[in-house]
OpenMM code with the backbone's topology and positions (N, CA, C; nanometers):
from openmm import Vec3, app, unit

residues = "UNK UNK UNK UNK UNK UNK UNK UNK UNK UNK UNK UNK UNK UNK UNK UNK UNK UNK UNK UNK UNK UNK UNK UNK UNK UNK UNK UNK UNK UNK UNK UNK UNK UNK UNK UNK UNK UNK UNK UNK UNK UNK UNK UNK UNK UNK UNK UNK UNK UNK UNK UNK UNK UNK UNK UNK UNK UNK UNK UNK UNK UNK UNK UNK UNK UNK UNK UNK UNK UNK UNK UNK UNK UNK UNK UNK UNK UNK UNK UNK UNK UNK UNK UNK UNK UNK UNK UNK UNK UNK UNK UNK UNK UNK UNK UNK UNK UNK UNK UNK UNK UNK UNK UNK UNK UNK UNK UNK UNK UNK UNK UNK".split()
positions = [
    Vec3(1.0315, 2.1256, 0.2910),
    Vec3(1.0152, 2.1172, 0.4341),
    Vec3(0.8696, 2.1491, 0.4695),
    Vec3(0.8146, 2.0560, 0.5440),
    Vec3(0.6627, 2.0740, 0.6278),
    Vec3(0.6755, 2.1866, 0.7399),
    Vec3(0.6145, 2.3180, 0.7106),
    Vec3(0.5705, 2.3992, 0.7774),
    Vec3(0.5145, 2.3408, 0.9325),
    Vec3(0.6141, 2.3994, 1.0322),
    Vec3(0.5866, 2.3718, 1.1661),
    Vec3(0.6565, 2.2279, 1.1909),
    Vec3(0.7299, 2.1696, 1.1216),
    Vec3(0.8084, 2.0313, 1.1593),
    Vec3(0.9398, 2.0715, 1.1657),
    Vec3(0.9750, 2.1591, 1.1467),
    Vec3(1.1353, 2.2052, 1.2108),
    Vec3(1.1948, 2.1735, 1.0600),
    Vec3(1.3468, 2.1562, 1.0495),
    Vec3(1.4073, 2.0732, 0.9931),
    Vec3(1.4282, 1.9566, 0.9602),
    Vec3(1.3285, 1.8408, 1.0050),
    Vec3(1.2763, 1.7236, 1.0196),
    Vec3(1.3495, 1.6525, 0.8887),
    Vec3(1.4279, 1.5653, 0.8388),
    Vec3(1.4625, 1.5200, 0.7321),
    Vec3(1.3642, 1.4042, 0.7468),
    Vec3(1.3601, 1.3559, 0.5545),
    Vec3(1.2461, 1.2650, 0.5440),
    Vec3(1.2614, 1.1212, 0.6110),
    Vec3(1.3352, 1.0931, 0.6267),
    Vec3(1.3971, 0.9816, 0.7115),
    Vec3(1.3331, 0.9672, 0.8427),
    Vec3(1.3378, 1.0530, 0.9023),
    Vec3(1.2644, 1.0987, 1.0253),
    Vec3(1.1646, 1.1262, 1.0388),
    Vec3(1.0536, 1.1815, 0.9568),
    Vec3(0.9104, 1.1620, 0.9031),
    Vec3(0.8673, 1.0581, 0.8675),
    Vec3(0.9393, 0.9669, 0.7612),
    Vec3(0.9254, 0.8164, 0.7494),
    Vec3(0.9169, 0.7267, 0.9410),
    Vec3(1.0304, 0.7542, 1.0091),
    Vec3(1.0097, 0.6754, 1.1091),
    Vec3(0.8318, 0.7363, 1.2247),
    Vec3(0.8781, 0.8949, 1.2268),
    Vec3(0.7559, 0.8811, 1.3187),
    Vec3(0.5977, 0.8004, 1.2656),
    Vec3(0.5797, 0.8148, 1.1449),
    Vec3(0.4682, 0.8249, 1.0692),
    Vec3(0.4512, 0.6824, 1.1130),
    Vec3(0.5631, 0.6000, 1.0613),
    Vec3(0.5387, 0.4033, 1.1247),
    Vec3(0.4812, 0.4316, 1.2602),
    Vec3(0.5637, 0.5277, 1.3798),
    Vec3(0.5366, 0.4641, 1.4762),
    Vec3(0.3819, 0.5084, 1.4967),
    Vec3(0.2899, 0.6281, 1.4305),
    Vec3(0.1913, 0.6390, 1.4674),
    Vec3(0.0464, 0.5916, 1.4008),
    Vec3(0.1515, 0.4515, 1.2843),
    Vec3(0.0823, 0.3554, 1.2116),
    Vec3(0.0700, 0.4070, 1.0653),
    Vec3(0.1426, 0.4330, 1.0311),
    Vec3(0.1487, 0.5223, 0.8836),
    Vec3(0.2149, 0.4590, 0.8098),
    Vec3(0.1913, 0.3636, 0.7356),
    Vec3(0.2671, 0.3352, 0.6472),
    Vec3(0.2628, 0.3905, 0.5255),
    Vec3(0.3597, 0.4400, 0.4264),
    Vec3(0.3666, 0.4496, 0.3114),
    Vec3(0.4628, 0.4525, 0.1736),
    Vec3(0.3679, 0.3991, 0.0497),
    Vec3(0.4937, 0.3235, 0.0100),
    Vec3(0.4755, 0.4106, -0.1738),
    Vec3(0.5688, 0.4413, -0.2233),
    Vec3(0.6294, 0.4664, -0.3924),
    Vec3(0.5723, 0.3795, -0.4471),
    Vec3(0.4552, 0.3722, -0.5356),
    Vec3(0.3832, 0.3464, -0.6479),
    Vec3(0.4768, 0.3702, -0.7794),
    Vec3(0.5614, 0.2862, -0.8940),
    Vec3(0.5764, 0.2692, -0.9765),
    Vec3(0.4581, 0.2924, -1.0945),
    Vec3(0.4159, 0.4027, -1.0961),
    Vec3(0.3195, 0.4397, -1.2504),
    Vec3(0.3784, 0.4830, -1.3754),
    Vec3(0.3042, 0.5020, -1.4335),
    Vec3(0.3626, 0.5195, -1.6070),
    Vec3(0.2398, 0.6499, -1.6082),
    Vec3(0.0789, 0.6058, -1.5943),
    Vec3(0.0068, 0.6821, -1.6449),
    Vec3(-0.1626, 0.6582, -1.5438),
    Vec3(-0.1950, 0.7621, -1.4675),
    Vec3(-0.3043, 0.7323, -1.3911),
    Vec3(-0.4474, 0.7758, -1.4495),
    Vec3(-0.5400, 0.6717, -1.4632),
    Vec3(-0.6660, 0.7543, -1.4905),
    Vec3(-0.7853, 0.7280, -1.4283),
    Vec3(-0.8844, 0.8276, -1.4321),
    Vec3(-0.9801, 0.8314, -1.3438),
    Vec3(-1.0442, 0.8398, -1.4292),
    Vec3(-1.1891, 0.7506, -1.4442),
    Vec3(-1.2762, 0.7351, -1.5237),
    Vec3(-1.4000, 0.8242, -1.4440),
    Vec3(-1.4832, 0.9455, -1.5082),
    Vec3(-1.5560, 0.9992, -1.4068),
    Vec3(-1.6932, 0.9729, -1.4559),
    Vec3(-1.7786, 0.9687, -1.3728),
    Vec3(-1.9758, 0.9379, -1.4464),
    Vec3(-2.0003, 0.9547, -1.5961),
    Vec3(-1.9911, 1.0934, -1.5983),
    Vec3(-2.0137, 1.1368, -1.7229),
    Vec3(-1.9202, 1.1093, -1.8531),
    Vec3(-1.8943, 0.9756, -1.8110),
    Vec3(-1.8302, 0.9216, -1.8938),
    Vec3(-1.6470, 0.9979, -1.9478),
    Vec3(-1.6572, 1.1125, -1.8759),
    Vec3(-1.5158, 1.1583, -1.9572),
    Vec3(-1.3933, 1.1206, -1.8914),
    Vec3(-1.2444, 1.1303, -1.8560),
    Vec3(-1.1751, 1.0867, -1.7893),
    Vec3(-1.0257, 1.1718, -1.7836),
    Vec3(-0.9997, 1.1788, -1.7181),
    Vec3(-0.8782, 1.2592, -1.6076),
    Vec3(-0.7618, 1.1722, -1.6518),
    Vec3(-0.6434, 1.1688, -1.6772),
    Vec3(-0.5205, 1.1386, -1.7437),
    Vec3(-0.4325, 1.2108, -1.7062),
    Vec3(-0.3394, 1.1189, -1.5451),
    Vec3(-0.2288, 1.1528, -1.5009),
    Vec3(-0.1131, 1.1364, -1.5784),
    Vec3(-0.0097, 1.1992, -1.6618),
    Vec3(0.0916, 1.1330, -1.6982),
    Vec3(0.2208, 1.1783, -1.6028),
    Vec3(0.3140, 1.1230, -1.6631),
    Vec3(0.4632, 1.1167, -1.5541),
    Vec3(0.3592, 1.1263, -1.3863),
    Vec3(0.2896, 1.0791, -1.3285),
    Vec3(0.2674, 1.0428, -1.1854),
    Vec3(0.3562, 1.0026, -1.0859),
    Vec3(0.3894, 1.0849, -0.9979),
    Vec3(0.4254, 1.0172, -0.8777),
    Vec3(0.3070, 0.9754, -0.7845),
    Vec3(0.2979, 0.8617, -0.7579),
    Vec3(0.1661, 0.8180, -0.6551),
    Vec3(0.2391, 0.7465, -0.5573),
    Vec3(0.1714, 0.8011, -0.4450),
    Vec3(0.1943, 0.7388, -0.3049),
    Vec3(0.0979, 0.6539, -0.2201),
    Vec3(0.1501, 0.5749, -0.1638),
    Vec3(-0.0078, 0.4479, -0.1267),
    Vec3(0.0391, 0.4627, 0.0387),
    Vec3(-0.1065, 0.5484, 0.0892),
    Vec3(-0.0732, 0.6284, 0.2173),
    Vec3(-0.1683, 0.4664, 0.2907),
    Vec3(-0.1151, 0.4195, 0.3697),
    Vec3(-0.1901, 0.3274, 0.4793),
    Vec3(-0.2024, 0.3351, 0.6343),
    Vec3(-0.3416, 0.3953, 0.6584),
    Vec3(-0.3229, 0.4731, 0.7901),
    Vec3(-0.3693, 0.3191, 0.8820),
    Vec3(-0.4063, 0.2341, 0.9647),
    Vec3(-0.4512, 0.1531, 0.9986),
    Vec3(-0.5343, 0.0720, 0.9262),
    Vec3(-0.4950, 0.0231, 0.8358),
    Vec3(-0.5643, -0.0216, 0.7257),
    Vec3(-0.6708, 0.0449, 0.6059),
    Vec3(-0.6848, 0.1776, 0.6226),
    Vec3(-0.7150, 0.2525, 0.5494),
    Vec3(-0.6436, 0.2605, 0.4449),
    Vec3(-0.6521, 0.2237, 0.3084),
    Vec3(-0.5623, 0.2941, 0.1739),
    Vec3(-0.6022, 0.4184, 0.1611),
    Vec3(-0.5279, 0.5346, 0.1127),
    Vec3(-0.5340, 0.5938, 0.0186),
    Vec3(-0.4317, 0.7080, -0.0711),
    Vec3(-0.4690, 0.7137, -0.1556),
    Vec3(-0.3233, 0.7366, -0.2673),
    Vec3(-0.3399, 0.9254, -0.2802),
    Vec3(-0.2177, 0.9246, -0.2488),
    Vec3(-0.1660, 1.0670, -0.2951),
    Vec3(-0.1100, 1.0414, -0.4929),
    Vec3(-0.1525, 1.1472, -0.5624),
    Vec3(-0.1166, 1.1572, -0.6573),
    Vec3(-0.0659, 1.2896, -0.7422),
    Vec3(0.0244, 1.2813, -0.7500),
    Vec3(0.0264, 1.4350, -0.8618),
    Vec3(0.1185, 1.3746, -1.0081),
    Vec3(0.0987, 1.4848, -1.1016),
    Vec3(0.1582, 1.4655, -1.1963),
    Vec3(0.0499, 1.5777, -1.3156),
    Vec3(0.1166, 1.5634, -1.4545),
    Vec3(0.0403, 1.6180, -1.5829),
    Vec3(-0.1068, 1.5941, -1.5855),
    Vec3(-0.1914, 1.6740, -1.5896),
    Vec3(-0.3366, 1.6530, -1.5695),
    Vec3(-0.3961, 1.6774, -1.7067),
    Vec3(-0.4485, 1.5634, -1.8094),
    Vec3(-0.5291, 1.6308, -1.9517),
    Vec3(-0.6869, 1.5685, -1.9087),
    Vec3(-0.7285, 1.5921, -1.9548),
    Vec3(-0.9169, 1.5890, -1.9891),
    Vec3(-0.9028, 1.5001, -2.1236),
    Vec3(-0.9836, 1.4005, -2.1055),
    Vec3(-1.0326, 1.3268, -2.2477),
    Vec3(-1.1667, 1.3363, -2.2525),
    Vec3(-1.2695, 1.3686, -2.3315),
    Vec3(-1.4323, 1.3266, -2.3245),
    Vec3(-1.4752, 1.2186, -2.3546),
    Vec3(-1.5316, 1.2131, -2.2522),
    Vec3(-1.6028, 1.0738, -2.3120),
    Vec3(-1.7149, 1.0301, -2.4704),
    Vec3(-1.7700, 0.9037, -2.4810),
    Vec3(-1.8028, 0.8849, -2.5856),
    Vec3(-1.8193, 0.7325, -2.6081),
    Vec3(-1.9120, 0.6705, -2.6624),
    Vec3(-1.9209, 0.5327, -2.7080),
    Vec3(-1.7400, 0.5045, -2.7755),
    Vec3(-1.7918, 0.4138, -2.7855),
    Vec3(-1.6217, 0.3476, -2.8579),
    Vec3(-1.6728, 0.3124, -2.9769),
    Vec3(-1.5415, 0.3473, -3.0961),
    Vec3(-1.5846, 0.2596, -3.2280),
    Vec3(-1.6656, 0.1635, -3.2314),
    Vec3(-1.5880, 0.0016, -3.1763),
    Vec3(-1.6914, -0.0856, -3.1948),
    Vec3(-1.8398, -0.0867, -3.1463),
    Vec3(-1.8679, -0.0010, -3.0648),
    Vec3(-2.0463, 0.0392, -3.0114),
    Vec3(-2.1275, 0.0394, -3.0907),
    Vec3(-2.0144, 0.1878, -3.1907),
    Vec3(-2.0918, 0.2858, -3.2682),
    Vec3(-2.0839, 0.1129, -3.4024),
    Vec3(-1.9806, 0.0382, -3.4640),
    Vec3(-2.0034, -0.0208, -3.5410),
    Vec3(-2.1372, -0.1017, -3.5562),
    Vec3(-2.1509, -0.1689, -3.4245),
    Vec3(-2.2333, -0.2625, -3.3685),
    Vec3(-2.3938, -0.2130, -3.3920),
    Vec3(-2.4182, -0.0695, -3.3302),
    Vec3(-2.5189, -0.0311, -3.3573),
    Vec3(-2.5847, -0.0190, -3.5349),
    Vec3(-2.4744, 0.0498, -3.5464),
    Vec3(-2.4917, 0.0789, -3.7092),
    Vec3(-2.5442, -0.0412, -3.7657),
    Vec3(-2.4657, -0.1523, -3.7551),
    Vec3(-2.4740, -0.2995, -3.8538),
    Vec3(-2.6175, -0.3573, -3.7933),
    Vec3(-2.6794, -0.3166, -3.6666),
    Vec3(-2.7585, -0.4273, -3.5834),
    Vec3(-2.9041, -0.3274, -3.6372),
    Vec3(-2.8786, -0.1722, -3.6290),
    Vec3(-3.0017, -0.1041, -3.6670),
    Vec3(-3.0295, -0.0541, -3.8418),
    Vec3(-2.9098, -0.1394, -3.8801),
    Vec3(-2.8621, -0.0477, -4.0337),
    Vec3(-2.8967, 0.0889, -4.0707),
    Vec3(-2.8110, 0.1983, -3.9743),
    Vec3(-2.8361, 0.3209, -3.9762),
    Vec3(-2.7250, 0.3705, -4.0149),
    Vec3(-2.6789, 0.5043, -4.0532),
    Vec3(-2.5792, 0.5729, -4.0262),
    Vec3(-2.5037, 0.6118, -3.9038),
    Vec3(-2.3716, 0.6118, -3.9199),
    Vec3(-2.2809, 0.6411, -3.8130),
    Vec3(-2.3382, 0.7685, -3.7565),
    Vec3(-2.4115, 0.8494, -3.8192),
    Vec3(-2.4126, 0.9725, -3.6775),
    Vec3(-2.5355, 0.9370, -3.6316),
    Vec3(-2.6585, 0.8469, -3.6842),
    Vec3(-2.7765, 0.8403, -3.5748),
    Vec3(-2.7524, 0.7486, -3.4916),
    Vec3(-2.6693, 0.6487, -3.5206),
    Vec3(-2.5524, 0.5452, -3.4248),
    Vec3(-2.5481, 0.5879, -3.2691),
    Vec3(-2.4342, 0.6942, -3.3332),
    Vec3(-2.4013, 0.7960, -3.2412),
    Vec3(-2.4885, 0.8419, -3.1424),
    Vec3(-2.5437, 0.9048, -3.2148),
    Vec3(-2.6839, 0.9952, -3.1219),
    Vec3(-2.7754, 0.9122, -3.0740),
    Vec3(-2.7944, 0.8104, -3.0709),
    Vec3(-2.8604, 0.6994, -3.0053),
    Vec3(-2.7837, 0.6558, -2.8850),
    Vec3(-2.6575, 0.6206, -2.9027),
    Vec3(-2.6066, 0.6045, -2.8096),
    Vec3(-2.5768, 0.7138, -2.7280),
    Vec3(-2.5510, 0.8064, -2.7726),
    Vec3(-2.5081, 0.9265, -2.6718),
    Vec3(-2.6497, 0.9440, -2.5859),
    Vec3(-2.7768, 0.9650, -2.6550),
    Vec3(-2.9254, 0.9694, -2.6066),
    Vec3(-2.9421, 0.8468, -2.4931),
    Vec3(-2.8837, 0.7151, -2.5341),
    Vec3(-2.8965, 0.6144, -2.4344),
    Vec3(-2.7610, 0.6260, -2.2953),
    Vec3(-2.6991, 0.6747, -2.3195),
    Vec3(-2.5998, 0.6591, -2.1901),
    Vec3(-2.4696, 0.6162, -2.2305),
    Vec3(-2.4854, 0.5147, -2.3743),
    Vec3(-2.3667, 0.4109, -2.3688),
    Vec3(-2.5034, 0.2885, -2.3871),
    Vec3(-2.6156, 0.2955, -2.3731),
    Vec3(-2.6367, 0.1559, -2.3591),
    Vec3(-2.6931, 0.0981, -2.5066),
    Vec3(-2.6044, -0.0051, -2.5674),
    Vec3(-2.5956, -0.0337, -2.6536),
    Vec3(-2.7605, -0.1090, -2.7272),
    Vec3(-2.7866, -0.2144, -2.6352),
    Vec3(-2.9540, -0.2832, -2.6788),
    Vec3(-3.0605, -0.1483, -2.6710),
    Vec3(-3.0246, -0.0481, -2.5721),
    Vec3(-3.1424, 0.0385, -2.6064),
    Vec3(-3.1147, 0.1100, -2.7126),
    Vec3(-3.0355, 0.1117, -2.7754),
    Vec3(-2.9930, 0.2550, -2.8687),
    Vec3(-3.0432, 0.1719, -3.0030),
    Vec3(-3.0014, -0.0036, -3.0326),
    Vec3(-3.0498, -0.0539, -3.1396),
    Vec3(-3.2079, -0.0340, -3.0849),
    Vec3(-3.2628, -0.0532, -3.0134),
    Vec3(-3.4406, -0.0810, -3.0187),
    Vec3(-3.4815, 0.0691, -2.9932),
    Vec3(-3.4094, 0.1822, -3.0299),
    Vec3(-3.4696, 0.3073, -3.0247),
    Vec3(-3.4392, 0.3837, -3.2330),
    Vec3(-3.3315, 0.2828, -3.2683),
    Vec3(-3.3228, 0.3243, -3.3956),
    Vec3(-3.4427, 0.2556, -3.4454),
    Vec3(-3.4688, 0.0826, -3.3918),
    Vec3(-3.5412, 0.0430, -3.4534),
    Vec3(-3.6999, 0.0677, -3.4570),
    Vec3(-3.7338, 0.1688, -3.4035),
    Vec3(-3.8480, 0.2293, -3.3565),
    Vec3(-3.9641, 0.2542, -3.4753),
] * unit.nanometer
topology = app.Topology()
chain = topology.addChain("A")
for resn in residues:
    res = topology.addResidue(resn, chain)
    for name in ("N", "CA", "C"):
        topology.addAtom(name, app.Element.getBySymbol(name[0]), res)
């Protein structure tokens, strides 16, 4: 129950909310993720998400299991670099990690 709405059943929250242009609707998810700058990423599992539409405004309520993944080049990056600068997998690495992710600078900084 919403603090200060009485006994209000959801039924009845559903209707006022339409009439004051609120639509909102049950998102079917499996697994939500948020990819953040620094490359690492946020991993909703079991999610309930809600798709709140105030006058054409979206936006999503979400909760559920929250893990942390870090970010990191992907295998094939790190392969790519390796084969293109013929280096080892960890200066690969550290090239790319040094570049951002960006793959042509990390070969023309091994190839230095």
């Amino acid at each position: 129950m919403i603090p200060g709405l009485g006994g209000m059943n959801p039924r009845q929250m559903e209707r006022m909310m339409q009439q004051m242009g609120i639509d909102t609707k049950a998102i079917d998810a499996t697994e939500v993720i948020i990819k953040k700058k620094d490359g690492s990423e946020m991993v909703i599992t079991s999610p309930q998400v809600t798709l709140i539409d105030m006058q054409g405004q979206k936006s999503f309520q979400i909760s559920g299991d929250v893990t942390e993944r870090a970010g990191g080049p992907s295998e094939d990056d790190i392969r790519l670099v390796m084969e293109q600068a013929k280096c080892t997998r960890e200066k690969a690495l550290a090239a790319l990690k040094e570049t951002k992710g960006d793959i042509a600078a990390a070969i023309l900084k091994l190839q230095e």
